[in-house]
C-alpha positions in Angstrom: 4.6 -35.6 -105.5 3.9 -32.9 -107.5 7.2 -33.7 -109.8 5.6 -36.8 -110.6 2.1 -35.3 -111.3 3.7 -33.0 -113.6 5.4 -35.7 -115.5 2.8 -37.8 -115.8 0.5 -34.7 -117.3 3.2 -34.5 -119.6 2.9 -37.8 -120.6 -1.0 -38.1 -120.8 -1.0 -34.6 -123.1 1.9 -36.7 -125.5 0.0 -39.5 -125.2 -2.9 -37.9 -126.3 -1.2 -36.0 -129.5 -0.1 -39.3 -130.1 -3.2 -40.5 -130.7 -4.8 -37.3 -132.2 -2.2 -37.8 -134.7 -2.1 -41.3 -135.2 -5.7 -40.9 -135.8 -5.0 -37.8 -138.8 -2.5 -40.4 -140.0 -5.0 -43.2 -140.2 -7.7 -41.1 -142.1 -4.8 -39.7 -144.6 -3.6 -43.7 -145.2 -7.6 -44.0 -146.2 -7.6 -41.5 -148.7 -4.7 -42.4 -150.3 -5.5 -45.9 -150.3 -8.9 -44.4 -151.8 -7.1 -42.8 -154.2 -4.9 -45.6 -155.1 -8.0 -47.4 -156.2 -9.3 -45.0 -158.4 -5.8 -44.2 -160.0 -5.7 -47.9 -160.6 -9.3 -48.0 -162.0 -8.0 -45.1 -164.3 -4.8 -46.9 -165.3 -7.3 -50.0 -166.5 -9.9 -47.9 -168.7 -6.7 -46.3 -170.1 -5.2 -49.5 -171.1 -8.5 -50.7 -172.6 -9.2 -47.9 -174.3 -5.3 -48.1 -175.4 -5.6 -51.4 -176.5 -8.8 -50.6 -178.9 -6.8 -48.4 -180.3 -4.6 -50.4 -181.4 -7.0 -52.8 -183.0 -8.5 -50.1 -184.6 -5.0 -48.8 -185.9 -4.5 -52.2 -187.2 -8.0 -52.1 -189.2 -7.4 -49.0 -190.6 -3.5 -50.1 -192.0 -5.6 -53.1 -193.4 -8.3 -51.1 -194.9 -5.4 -48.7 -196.2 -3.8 -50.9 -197.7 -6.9 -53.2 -199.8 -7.9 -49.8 -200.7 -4.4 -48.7 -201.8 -4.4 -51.6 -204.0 -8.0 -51.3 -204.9 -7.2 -47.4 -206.1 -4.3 -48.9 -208.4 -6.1 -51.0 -210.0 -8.9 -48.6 -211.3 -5.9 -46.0 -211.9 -4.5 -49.3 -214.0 -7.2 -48.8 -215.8 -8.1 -45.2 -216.2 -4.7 -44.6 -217.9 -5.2 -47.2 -220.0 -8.7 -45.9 -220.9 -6.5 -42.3 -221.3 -4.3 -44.7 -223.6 -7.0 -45.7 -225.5 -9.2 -42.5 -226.0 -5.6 -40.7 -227.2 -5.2 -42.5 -229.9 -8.6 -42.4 -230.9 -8.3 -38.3 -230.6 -5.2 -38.7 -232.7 -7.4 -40.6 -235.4 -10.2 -38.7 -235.7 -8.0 -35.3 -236.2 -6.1 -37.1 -238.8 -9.4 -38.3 -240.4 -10.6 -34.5 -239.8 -7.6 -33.3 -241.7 -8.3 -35.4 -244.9 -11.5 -34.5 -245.3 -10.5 -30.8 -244.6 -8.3 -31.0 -247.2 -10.9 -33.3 -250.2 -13.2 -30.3 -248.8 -11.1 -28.0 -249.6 -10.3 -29.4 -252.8 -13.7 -29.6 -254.0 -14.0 -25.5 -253.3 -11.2 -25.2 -255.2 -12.3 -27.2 -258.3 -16.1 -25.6 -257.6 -14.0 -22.3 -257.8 -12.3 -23.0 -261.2 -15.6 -24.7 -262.5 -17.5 -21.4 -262.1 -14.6 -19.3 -263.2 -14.9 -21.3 -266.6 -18.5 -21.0 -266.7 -18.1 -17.2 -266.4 -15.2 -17.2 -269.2 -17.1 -19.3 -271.6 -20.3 -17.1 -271.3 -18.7 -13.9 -271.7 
């Protein structure tokens, strides 16, 4: 009888690890299951906030690109402006070099005008 008493202690004290652990086992199963939840709320804001960025991506490449075309067309127009203002530079310095040289002239014929004035006084 005492064989049998033993053996069913034995029992009862497995028995009740079983549980103890099936209980540990139960509450670890809830906090993963917890955790699977907020991973997966996690994994959703992510692809949201994924996903706006790829619209905004795509706004920016359009924006990029109307002002891309936007800057050439004002640097169309700047060079031609630089166009334009060169060859007015290139006029006025040839127009400043004729009337260098009729100035120039004149000094030279005021010069020789005096110079006879002197001679013909003396």
């Amino acid at each position: 009888m005492t064989v049998e008493i033993i053996i069913e202690a034995i029992v009862a004290v497995l028995l009740i690890t079983t549980c103890a652990y099936c209980y540990v086992l139960s509450q670890r199963l809830s906090a993963l299951r917890k955790g699977q939840k907020e991973l997966l709320d996690v994994i959703n804001k992510f692809d949201a906030a994924s996903r706006r960025a790829e619209q905004n991506l795509a706004v920016m490449q359009n924006n990029g690109v109307t002002m891309g075309r936007d800057l050439d067309a004002v640097t169309a127009r700047a060079n031609a402006l630089i166009d334009e203002l060169s060859v007015m530079v290139n006029a006025g310095d040839h127009i400043a070099g004729r009337i260098e040289g009729v100035v120039n002239e004149v000094r030279t014929l005021g010069a020789r005008r005096s110079a006879n004035i002197h001679k013909v006084a003396s």
